[in-house]
N, C-alpha and C positions, 0 to 999 in steps of 0.2 A: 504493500500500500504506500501510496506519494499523501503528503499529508496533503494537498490536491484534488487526487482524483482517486478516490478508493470506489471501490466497488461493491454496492448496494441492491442489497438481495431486499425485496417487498412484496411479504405473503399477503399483504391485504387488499380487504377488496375498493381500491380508490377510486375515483372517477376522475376524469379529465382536470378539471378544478382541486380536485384534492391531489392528484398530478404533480400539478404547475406550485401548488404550495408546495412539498417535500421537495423537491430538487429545486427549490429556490434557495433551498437552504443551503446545496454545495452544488450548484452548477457546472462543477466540470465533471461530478460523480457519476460513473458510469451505474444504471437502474437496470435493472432485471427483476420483473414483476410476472409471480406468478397466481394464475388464477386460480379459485376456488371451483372444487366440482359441484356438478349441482345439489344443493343440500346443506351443503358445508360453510362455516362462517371464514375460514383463512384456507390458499393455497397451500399444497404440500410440495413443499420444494424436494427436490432429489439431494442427497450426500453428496453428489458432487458441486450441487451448485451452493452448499453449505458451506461445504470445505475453502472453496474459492470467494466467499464475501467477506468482506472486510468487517461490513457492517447488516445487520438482520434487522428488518422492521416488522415487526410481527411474533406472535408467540410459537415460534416453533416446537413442534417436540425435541423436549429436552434432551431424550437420544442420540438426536443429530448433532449434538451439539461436539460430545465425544471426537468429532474429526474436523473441527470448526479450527484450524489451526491458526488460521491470517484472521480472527476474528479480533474486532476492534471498539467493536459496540452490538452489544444487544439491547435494543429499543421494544419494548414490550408494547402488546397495545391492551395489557388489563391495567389498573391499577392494584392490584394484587401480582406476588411474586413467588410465594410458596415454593411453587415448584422447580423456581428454579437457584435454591439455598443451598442443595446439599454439595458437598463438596465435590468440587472436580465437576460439576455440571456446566456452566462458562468457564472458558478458559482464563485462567488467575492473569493474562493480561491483556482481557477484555473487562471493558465497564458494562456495567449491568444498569438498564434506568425503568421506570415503570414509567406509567399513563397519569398518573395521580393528574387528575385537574379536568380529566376531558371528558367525566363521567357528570359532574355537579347536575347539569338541567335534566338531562334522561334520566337519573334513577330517581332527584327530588318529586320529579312532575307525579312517576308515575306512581310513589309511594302517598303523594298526595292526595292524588285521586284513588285510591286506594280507601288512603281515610275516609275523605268526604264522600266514598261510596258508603262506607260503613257510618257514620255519620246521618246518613238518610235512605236509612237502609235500603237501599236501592238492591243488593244480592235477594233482599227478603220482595222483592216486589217481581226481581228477573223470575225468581221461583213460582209466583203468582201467574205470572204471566206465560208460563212454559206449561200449567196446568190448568190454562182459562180459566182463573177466579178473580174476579173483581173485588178486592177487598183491603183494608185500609189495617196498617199493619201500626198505628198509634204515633205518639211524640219520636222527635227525633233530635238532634243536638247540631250545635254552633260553633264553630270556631271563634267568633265575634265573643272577645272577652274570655277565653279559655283562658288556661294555664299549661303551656306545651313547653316538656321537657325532650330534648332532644342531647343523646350522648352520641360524642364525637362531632367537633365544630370546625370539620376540614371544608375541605372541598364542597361535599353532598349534604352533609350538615350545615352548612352556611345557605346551600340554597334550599335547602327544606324550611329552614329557617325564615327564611324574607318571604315566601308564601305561604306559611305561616301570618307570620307577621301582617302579612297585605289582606287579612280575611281578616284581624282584628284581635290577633290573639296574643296573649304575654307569652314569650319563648324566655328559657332557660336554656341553657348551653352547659353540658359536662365531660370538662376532657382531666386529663390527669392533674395540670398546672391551674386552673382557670385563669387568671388573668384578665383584660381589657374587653369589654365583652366586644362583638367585631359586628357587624351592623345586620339589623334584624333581629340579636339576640337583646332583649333585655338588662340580664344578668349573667352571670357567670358563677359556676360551682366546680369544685372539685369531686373527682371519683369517690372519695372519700365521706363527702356529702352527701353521697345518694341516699342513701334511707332516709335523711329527709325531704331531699327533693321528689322524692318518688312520691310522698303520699300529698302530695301538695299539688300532683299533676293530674289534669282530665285526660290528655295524652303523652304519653312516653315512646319517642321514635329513635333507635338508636342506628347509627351507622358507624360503629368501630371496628375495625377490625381484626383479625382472628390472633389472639396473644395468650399467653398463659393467662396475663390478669381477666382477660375478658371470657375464655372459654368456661362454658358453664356459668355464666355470671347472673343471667334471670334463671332464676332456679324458684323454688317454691317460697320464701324466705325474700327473694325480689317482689316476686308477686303479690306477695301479702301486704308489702308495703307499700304498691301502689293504690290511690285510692278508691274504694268500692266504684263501681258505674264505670270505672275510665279505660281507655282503648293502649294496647297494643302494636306498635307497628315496628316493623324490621327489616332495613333494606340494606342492611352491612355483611354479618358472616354468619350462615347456619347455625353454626357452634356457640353462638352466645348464649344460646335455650337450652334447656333443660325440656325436653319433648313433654314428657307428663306430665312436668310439674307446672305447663305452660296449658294444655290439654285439662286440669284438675281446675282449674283457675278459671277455665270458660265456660264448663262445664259447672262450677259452684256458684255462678253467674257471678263469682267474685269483677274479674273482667267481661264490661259489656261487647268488647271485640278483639280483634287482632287481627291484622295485616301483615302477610308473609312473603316475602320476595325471595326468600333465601331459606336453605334448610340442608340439617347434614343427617343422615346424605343427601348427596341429590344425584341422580332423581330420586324423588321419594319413591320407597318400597309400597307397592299396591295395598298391602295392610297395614301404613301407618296409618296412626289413629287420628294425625291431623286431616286425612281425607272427609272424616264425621263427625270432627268437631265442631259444636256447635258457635256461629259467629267467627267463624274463623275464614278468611279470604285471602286464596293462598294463589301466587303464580308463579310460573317456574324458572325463577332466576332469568326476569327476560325484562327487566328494566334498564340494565345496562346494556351490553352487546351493542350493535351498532343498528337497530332499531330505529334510531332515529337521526338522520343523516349528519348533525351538525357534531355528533361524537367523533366520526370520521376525519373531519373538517380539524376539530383540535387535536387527533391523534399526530394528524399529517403536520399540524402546527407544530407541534412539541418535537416529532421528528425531526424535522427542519431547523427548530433550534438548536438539537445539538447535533447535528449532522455538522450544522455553522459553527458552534463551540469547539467538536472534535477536528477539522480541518483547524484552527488556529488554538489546539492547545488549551482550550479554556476549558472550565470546570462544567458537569454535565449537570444539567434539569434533571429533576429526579433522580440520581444514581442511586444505586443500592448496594451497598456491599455483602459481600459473596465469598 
């Protein structure tokens, strides 16, 4: 590789405009873009053309990675990296960078609307309506003057937050530090805090991500602490629930709902119990992805930027050490 013109392997699926963004960021980089088959969210590039890129845009199998010799940047397009931590998986003189930032609008919206489905029970109405009954299913709730506590105040937490916010509701913000609260959150609390924040909120939406402190972290003992009547929502890592003790709680009509985006495993197994639980509205990890075009748009952005970094030697957006 010429710090110049290296050689740029791109398993996603770009379009012409998202293009012209990535190689604006090193335009003399030579691009080889492979397509996705039909069905599939990323191309599968061959070992040979893995071995030969400098630089990878795209979440390759980690496998390939094993012969990635000239490799000089793996540019992810999740914001999550799990799988590619364990040792020897990138080569130790490649940088490793995630997505973090180009998720915020597609997972807030759709966790949003999630709520304000559950909210006005709209699932309880689709049910009616699938079984020709005309019938009026009682009071429903407001966002206008809530109390929404929302854990992890990144990216997706910031924009759950300011719609939130624009419907009328006081947000709370919980990340480990609290600090400044940052616009749309009201306040700010620490992790530490939560069993009080918890029962003080109508909704609790969490978007952290998967760590020792956090895995298993709403367990039955979370639950209890949030206040009778109030919702559920969860568009960060499967593993933050405790299944039962999340399923015991909708079930004891302790919580009046819960919103699910994310679940471990996934796919869910055909007899987990969140299929029949009541009030519960679950989709299959399809908020993010590239669903909605403009996630693309910043993937290709954030590539671009440190395509421009790595040709001049400067520090990488998102890197992640490995």
């Amino acid at each position: 590789m010429t710090a110049s013109s290296p050689n740029v392997l791109v398993i996603l699926p770009l379009n012409d405009a998202q293009r012209a963004r990535l190689e604006a960021g090193a335009p003399s980089a030579r691009y080889t873009y492979v397509a996705a088959k039909p069905g599939a969210m990323l191309g599968e590039p061959s070992a040979e053309q893995v071995a030969d890129a400098d630089v990878i845009v795209g979440n390759v199998d980690p496998k390939l990675l094993a012969g990635a010799g000239a490799l000089r940047l793996l540019q992810l397009n999740s914001a999550g990296y799990d799988n590619y931590l364990a040792a020897g998986t990138v080569p130790a003189s490649a940088a490793l960078a995630c997505a973090t930032g180009a998720y915020g609008q597609a997972v807030s919206e759709h966790l949003f609307a999630m709520l304000l489905a559950m909210l006005k029970r709209l699932p309880g109405y689709h049910e009616l309506q699938r079984s020709h009954e005309w019938g009026d299913l009682g009071p429903v709730c407001t966002l206008a003057g809530a109390n929404v506590l929302v854990l992890g105040t990144g990216d997706i937490g910031s924009h759950f937050a300011r719609l939130c916010a624009a419907m009328g509701a006081r947000v709370t913000g919980a990340n480990r530090h609290g600090g400044e609260a940052p616009a749309g959150f009201e306040r700010m609390v620490t992790m530490d805090e939560l069993p009080q924040a918890l029962g003080q909120a109508d909704v609790v939406a969490s978007f952290v991500p998967s760590t020792a402190e956090t895995r298993g972290l709403a367990d039955a003992r979370f639950f209890l602490a949030m206040r009778e009547g109030s919702y559920f929502v969860n568009g960060g890592r499967g593993d933050l629930v405790v299944d039962r003790d999340l399923v015991a709680a909708l079930e004891g009509r302790h919580l009046a709902g819960a919103a699910l985006d994310v679940t471990a495993p996934e796919p869910l197994p055909t007899n987990h119990p969140y299929w029949d639980a009541p009030n519960l509205l679950l989709t299959p990890h399809v908020s993010g992805g590239f669903h909605l075009p403009v996630v693309l748009d910043n993937i290709a952005g954030i590539a671009a930027e440190n395509l421009a970094h790595l040709t001049a030697s400067e520090p990488i957006r998102n890197e992640v050490r490995h």
